[in-house]
C-alpha positions in Angstrom: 0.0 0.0 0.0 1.0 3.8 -0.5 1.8 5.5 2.4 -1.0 8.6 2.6 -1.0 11.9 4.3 -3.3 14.6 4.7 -2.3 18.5 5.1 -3.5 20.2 7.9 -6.1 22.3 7.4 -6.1 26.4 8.4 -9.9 26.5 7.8 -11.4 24.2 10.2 -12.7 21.6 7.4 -11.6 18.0 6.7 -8.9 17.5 4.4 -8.6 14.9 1.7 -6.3 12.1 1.7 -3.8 11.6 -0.7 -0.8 9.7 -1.8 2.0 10.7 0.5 5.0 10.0 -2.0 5.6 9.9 -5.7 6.7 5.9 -6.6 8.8 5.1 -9.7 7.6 2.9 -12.5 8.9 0.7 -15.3 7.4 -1.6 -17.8 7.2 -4.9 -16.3 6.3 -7.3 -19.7 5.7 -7.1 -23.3 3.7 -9.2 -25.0 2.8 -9.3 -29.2 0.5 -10.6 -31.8 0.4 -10.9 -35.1 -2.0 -12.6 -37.0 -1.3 -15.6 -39.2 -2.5 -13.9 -42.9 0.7 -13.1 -44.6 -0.8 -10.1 -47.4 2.2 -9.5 -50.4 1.9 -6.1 -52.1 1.3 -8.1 -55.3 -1.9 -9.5 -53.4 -2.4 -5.5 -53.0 -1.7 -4.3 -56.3 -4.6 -6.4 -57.8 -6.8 -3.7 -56.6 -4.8 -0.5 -57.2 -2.5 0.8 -60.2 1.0 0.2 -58.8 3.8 -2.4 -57.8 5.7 -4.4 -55.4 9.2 -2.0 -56.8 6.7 1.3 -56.0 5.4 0.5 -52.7 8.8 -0.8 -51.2 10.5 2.4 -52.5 8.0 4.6 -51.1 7.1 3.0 -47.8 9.6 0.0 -46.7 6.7 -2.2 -47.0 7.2 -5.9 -48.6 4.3 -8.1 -46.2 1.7 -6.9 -43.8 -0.7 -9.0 -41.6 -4.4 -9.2 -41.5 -6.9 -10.9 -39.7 -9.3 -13.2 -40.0 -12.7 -11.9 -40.5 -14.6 -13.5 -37.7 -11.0 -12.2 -35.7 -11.6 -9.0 -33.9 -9.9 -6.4 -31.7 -10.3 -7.8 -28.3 -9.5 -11.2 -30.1 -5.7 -9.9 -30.6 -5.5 -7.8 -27.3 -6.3 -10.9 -25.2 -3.2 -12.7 -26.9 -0.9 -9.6 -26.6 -2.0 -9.2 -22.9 -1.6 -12.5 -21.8 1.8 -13.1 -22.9 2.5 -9.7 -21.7 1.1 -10.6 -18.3 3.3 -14.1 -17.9 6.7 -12.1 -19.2 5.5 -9.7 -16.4 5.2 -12.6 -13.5 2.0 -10.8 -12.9 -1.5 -12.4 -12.5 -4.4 -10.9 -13.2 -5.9 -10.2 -9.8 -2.7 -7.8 -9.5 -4.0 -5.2 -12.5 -6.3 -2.2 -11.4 -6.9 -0.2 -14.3 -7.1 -1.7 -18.6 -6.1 1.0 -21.1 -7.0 -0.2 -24.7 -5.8 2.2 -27.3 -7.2 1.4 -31.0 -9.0 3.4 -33.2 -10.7 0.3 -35.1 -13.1 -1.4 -32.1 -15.9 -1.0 -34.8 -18.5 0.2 -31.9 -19.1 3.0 -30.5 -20.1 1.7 -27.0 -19.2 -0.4 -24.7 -15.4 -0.1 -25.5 -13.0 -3.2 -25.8 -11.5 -2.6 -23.3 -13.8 -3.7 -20.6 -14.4 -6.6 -22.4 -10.7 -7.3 -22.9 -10.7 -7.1 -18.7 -13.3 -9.7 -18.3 -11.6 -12.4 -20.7 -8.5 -12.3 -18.8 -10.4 -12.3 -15.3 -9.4 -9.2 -14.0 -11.8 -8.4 -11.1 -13.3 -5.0 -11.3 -10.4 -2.9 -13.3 -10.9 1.1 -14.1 -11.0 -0.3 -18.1 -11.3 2.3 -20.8 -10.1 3.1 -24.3 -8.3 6.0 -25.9 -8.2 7.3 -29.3 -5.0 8.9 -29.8 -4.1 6.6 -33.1 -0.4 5.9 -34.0 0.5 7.7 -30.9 -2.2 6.1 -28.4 0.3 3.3 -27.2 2.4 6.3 -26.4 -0.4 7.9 -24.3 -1.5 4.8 -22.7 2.8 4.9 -21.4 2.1 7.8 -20.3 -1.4 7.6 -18.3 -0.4 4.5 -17.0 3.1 6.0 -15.6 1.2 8.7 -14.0 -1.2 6.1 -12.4 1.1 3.8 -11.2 3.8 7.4 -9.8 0.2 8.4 -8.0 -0.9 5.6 -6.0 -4.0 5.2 -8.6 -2.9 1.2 -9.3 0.1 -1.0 -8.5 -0.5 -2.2 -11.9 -1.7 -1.2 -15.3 -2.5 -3.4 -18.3 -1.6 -1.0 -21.6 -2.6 -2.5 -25.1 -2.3 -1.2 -28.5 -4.5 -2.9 -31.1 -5.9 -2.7 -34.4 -7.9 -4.5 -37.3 -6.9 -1.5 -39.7 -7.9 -3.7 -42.6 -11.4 -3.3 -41.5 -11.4 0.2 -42.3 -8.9 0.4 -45.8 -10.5 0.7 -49.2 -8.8 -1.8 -51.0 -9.2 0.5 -54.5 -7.5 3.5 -52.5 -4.2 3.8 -53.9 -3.0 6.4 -51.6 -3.8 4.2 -48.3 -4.5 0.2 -49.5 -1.2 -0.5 -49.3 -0.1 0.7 -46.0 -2.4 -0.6 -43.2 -1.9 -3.7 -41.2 -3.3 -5.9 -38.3 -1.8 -6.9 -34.9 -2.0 -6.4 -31.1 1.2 -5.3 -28.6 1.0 -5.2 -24.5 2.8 -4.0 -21.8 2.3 -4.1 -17.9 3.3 -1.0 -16.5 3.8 -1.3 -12.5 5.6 0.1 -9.5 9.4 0.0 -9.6 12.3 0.8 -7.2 14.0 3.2 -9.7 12.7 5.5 -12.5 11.7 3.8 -15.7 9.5 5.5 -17.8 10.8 9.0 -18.5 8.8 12.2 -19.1 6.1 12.1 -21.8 6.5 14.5 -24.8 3.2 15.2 -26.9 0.5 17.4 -28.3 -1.9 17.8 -30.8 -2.2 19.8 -34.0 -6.2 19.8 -34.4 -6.3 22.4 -37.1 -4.4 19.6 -39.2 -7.5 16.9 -38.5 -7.8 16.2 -42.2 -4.8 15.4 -43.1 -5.1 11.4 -41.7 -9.0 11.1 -41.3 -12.4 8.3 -41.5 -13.3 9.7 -44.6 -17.1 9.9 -43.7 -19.0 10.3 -40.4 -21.1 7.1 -39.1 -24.2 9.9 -38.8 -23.8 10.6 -42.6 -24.2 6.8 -43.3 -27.4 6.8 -41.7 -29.5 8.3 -44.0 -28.3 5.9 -46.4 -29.0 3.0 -44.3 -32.5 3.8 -43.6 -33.7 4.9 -47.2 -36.2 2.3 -48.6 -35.5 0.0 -52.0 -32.2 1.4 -52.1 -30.2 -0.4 -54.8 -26.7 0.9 -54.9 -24.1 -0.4 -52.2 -23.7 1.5 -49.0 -19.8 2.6 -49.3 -18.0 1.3 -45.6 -16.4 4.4 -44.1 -12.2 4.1 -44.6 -9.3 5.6 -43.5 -7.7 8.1 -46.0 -4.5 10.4 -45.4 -2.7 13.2 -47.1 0.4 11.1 -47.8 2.7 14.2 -48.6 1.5 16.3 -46.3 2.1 13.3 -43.5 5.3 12.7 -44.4 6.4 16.5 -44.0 5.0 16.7 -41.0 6.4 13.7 -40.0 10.2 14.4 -40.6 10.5 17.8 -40.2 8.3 18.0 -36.8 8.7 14.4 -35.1 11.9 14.2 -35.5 11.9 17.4 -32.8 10.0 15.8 -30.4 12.2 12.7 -30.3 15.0 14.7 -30.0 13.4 16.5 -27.0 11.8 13.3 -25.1 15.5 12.5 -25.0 16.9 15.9 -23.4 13.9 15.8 -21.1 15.0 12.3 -19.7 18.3 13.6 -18.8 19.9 11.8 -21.8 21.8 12.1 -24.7 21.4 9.6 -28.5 24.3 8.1 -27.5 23.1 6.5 -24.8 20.1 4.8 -25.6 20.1 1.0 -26.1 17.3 1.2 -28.8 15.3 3.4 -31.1 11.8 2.8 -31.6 9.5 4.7 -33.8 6.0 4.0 -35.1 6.2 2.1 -37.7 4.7 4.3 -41.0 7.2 4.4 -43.2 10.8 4.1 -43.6 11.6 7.1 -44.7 10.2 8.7 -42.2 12.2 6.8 -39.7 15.5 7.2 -41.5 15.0 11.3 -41.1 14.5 11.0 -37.4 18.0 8.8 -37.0 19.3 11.5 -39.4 18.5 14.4 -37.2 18.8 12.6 -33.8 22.5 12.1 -34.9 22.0 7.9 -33.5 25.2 6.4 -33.5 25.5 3.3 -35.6 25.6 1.0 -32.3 21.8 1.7 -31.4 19.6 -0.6 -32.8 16.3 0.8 -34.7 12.9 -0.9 -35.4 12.3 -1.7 -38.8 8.9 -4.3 -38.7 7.2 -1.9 -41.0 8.6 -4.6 -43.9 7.3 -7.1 -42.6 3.7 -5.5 -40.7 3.1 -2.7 -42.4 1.2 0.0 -40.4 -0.7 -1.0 -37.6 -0.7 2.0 -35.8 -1.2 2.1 -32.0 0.5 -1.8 -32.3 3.9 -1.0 -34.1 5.7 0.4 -31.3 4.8 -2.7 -28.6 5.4 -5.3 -31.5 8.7 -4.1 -32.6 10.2 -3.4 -29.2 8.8 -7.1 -28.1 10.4 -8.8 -31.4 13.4 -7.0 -31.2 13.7 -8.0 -27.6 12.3 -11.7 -28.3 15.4 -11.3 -31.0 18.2 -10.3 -29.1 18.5 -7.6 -31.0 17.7 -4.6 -28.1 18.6 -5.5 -24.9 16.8 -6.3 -21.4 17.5 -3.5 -19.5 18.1 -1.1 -22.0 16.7 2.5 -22.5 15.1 3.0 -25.8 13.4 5.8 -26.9 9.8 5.4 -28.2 7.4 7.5 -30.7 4.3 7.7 -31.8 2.9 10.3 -34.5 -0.7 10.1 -36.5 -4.1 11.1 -36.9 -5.4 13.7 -35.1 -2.6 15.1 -36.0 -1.2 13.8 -32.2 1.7 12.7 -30.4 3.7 11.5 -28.2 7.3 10.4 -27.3 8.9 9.0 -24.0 12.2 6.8 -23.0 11.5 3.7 -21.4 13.9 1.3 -19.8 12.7 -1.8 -21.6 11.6 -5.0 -19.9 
């Protein structure tokens, strides 16, 4: 328990209790999935004017994963969080508060992430999702750190997760080519030294067009409701200003990585691991560029082999590069997340 303290009070009232220290906390356990449907950009370029050569040149992508069709959200979460949970040597009974971050839990209400709770047997958990997109995993870091520095929970189950090819149009030749599926976990809990570092992020809402649904569930109700209607209702899908994405992307992100650094007391050279949301490899090339990362720290590249899967990337590379030797147990790495919105959010981590 957290030791608690209440100020005296000048006025005469009651005070409120409150957490009488601030604890440190650390990701405890990562767990992945990625689902078994291997999708080749010649599989993609049936339904859009371009090529295998094109798409890797432009993206990094050569493979991305999808799921099955009766496979959903909470599906891939459970798997992530369960491997995430025995990496973690922490039962369920131990987690106080579920954070789901997807944008592609096709309901409105109840949110996954409740249901996610009740799978895994966690009794009566604060369980809620955010919509922060590529960056949500980010946020969920972030709010769970602050939970867990608070007294709020011991432990916090944070998943990113999404069924993004749910929501691509397959004819879009701007977008069809870039989404994937998958699910990544971590257990964030109390730790004797400081292990997540201070959260950069923010949010350019003037800029909410540039990566967007491309129309509003209340516009497709008219449709829906109009009598003998022959034509085909048209599934709202993700759409993005590519260009304007990728300016954004290099030229601002790469600041903010360089600042979630400085704010954790550190300099490039000493992380252990770079990992960046996986949207293109261009993108993440820039940021090692104007980081100045020495050749020695490892950088996640899964994009070739996932594609985008937005809040996901970031949990699934840093678990397979851990899983892979390649980053080490221990290490610091930095993390970012960028996308629709447009939001944010960057933070070092000392990984599992």
């Amino acid at each position: 328990m957290t030791d608690t303290t209440a100020e005296p009070s000048t006025t005469g009232r009651k005070t409120i209790t409150v957490p009488g220290s601030i604890r440190h906390a650390r990701i405890h356990g990562l767990g992945g999935y990625r689902p078994e449907r291997v999708v080749t950009n010649e599989e993609i370029c049936e339904f859009i004017d371009s090529s295998d050569e094109w798409i890797q040149q432009r993206s990094g992508i050569v493979t991305r994963r999808f799921a099955r069709e009766d496979e959903t959200v909470v599906d891939m979460a459970e798997a992530a969080a369960r491997q995430a949970l025995d990496r973690a040597g922490i039962s369920a009974d131990q987690i106080g508060v579920v954070i789901m971050a997807t944008v592609s839990h096709p309901y409105q209400t109840p949110a996954a992430a409740p249901i996610l709770a009740h799978r895994l047997q966690i009794p009566n958990p604060a369980a809620f999702d955010i919509s922060a997109a590529c960056a949500g995993y980010c946020h969920g870091i972030s709010l769970a750190n602050d939970m867990v520095r608070a007294g709020t929970a011991d432990y916090v189950l944070v998943v990113g997760v999404e069924k993004l090819s749910d929501f691509t149009d397959k004819y879009d030749r701007g977008s069809a080519f870039i989404f994937g599926d998958g699910a990544g976990a971590a257990v964030v809990g109390v730790s004797d030294v400081p292990g997540i570092g201070p959260t950069l992020w923010g949010s350019l809402g003037d800029k909410a067009d540039v990566i967007t649904q491309r129309e509003s569930w209340t516009d497709l109700r008219p449709a829906m409701v109009e009598e003998h209607r022959e034509e085909a209702i048209e599934w709202p899908a993700f759409v993005m200003q590519g260009q304007t994405v990728f300016r954004w992307a290099v030229f601002s992100m790469a600041e903010v990585a360089v600042e979630a650094v400085e704010a954790a007391g550190l300099t490039p050279g000493d992380l252990d691991a770079f990992v960046p949301h996986q949207a293109n490899v261009r993108i993440t090339d820039a940021m090692i560029k104007r980081l100045g990362l020495p050749e020695h720290v490892p950088v996640a590249r899964d994009i070739a082999e996932t594609g985008n899967t937005s809040a996901a990337s970031i949990p699934l590379a840093m678990a397979r590069m851990l899983d892979e030797g390649e980053a080490p147990s221990g290490g610091l790495a930095l993390q970012i997340g960028f996308g629709a919105g447009l939001v944010y959010a960057a933070q070092v981590v000392v990984m599992p």
